[in-house]
C-alpha positions in Angstrom: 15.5 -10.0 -15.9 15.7 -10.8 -19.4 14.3 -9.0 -21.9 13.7 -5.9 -19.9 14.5 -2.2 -20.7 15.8 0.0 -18.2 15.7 4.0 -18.2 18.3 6.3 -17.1 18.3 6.4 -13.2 16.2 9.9 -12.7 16.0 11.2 -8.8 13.4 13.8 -9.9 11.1 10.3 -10.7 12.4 8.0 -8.2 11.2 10.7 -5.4 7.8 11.6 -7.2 9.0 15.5 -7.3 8.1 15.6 -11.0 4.5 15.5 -9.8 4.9 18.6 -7.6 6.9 20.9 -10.0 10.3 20.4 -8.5 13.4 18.6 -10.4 16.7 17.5 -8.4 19.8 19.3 -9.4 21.7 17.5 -6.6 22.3 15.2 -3.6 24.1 15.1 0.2 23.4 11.7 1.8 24.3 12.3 5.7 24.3 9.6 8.5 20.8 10.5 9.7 19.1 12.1 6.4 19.1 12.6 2.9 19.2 16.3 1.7 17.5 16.7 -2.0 18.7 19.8 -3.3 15.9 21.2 -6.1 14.8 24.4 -8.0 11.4 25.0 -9.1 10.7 24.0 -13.3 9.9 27.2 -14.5 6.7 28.5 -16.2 5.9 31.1 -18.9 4.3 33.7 -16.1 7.1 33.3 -13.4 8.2 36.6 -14.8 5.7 38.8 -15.4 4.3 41.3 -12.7 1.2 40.5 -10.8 0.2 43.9 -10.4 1.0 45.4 -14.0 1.9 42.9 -16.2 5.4 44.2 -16.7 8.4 42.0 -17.2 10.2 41.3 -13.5 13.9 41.3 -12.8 15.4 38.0 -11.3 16.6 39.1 -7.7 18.3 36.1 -7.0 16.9 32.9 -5.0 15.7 32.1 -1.5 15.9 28.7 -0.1 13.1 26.7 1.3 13.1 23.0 3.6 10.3 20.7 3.6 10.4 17.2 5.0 9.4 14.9 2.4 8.4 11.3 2.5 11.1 8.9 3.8 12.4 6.3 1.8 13.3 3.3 3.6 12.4 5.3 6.6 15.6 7.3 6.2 13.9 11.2 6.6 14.8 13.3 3.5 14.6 17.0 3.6 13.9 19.2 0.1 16.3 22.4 0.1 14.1 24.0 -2.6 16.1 27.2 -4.3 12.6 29.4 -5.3 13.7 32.4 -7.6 12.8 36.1 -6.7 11.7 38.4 -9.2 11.3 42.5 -8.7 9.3 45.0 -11.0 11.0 47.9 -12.0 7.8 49.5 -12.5 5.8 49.1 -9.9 8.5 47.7 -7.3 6.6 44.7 -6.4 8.2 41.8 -5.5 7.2 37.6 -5.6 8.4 34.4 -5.8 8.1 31.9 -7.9 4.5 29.5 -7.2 5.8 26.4 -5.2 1.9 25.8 -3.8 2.1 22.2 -5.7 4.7 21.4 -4.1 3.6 22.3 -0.4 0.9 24.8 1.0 2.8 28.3 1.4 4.9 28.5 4.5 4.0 24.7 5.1 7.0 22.8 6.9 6.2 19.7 4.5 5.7 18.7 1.2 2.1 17.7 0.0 4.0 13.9 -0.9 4.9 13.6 3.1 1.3 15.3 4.9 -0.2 12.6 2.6 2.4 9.9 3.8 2.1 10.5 7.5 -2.2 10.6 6.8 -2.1 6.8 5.6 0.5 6.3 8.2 -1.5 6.7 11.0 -5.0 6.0 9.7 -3.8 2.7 7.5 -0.2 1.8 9.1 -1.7 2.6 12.7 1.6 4.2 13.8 1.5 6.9 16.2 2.4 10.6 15.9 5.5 10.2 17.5 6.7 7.3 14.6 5.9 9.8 11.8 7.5 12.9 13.5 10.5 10.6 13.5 10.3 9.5 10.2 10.0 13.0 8.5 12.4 14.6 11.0 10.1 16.9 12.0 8.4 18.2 15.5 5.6 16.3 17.2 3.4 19.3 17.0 4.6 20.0 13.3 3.5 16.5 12.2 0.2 16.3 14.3 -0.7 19.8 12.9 -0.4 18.6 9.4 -2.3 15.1 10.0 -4.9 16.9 11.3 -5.2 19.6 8.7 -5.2 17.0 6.0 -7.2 14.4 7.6 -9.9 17.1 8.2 -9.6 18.6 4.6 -9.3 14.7 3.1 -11.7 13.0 5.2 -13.6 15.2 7.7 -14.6 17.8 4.3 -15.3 15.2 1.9 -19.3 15.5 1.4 -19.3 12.6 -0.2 -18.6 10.5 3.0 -21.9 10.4 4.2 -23.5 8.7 1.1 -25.2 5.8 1.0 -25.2 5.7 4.9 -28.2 3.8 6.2 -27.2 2.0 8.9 -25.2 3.9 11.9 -24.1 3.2 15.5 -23.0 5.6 18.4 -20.7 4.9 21.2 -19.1 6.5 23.6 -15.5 6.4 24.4 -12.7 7.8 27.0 -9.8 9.8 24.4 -8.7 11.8 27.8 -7.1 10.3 30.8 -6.6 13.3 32.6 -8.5 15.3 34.9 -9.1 18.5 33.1 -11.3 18.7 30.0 -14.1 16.9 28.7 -12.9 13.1 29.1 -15.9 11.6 26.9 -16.7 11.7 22.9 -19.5 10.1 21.2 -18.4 8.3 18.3 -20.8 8.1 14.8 -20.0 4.7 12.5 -21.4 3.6 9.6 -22.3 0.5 10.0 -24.1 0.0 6.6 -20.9 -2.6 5.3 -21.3 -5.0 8.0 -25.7 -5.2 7.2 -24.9 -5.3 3.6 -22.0 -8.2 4.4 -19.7 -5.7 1.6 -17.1 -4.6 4.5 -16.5 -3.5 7.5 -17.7 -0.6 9.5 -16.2 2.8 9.3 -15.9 5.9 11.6 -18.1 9.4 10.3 -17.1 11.1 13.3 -16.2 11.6 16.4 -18.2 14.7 19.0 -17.0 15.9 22.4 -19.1 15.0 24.9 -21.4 11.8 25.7 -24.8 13.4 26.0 -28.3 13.4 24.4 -27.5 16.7 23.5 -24.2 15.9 21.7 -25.9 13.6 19.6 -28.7 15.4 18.8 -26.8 18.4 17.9 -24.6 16.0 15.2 -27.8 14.9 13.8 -29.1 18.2 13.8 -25.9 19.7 11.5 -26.3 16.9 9.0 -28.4 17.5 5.6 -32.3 17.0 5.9 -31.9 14.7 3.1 -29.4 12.0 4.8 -31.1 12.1 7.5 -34.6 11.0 6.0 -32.0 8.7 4.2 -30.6 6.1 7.1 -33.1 4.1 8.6 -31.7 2.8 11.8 -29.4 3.6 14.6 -27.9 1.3 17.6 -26.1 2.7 20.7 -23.8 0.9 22.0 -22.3 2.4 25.1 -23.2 1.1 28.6 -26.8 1.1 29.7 -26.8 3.6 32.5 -25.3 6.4 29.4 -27.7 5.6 27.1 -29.7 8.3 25.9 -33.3 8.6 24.9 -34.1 8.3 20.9 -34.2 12.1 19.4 -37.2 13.1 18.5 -38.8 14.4 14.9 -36.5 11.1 13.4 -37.3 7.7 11.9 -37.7 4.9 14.3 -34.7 3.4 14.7 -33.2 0.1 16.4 -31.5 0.0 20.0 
């Protein structure tokens, strides 16, 4: 490429660890994985006592793994050294703060939870693909979807703005014969009226009843609901339940 200007090859930017706190001090590429050995960059208070304020004593390192997000879909594990430090006087004992880097005793990084999220909710791959990916358990990566999914998307209070248009369906997420088999599923279906986009999913509430419904409407802010103006169910006829009452008309 002529005329352009290179930097020094940097790891610590190439893998986005700089924006978590960690730098890489070194590498070990094996067959299956790539190992990223880091410390944590140190900050004026690592040292000084929680309790009292008095200087600490380093009392040498611990080491802690977290899966990261893959590159080329090659899983890459952090072996994070995190210093210990000891007061003298008052004998308490911490670590250095590696929260920006992961949630405490987390299993992986904040840079992979939010790698497997878009995954499966943009990439549409399945639990089982991103387990594989981060070199993880099943249960460990559906945990962490699911923690950050409900603290990104579920939490957000801003979701529900500008909602005036929603429909409600029912659909079958168990094939089994124990447990509930049935959810009722809450879009917004304000995009496709306004012709900006296309639906989206609010959320999703076991069971297919009147009651179910009701009792999502019922959890919601007074003042969405005297915001949104219509509603459509869409399941089949002989499920349909009956408008709830005390609400704007709305259209079937």
């Amino acid at each position: 490429m002529p005329g352009a200007t290179f930097d020094a090859p940097d790891l610590t930017t190439f893998a986005r660890l700089d924006e978590f706190g960690l730098v890489v001090v070194g590498q070990r590429l094996e067959p299956d994985r790539v190992v990223l050995a880091c410390r944590v960059v140190a900050r004026d208070d690592d040292a000084f006592c929680r309790g009292c304020g008095a200087v600490g004593t380093p009392r040498g390192t611990v080491s802690r793994h977290l899966a990261h997000e893959p590159f080329g879909w090659r899983p890459v594990t952090l072996l994070v050294r995190v210093r210990c430090y000891r007061c003298e006087a008052c004998r308490r004992v911490w670590r250095q703060d590696t929260t920006a880097a992961a949630e405490p005793r987390a299993r992986l990084s904040r840079a992979a939870v939010h790698w497997a999220l878009v995954g499966l909710v943009v990439q549409h791959l399945t639990v089982a693909r991103v387990a594989e990916a981060l070199a993880v358990a099943w249960h460990t990566a559906n945990a962490a979807v699911l923690d950050e999914g409900r603290r990104v998307l579920i939490d957000d209070e801003a979701r529900f703005d500008h909602v005036a248009v929603i429909g409600v369906d029912e659909h079958v997420w168990r094939h089994t014969r124990r447990g509930e088999k049935y959810v009722t599923v809450v879009i917004d279906l304000t995009p496709i009226r306004d012709g900006t986009g296309p639906a989206r999913l609010l959320d999703m509430v076991e069971g297919r009843s009147k009651q179910a419904f009701k009792t999502w409407l019922a959890g919601r802010p007074k003042s969405w609901r005297d915001g949104w103006r219509s509603w459509r169910w869409t399941a089949s006829p002989g499920s349909r339940p009956l408008p709830p009452r005390n609400y704007p008309t709305r259209s079937r």
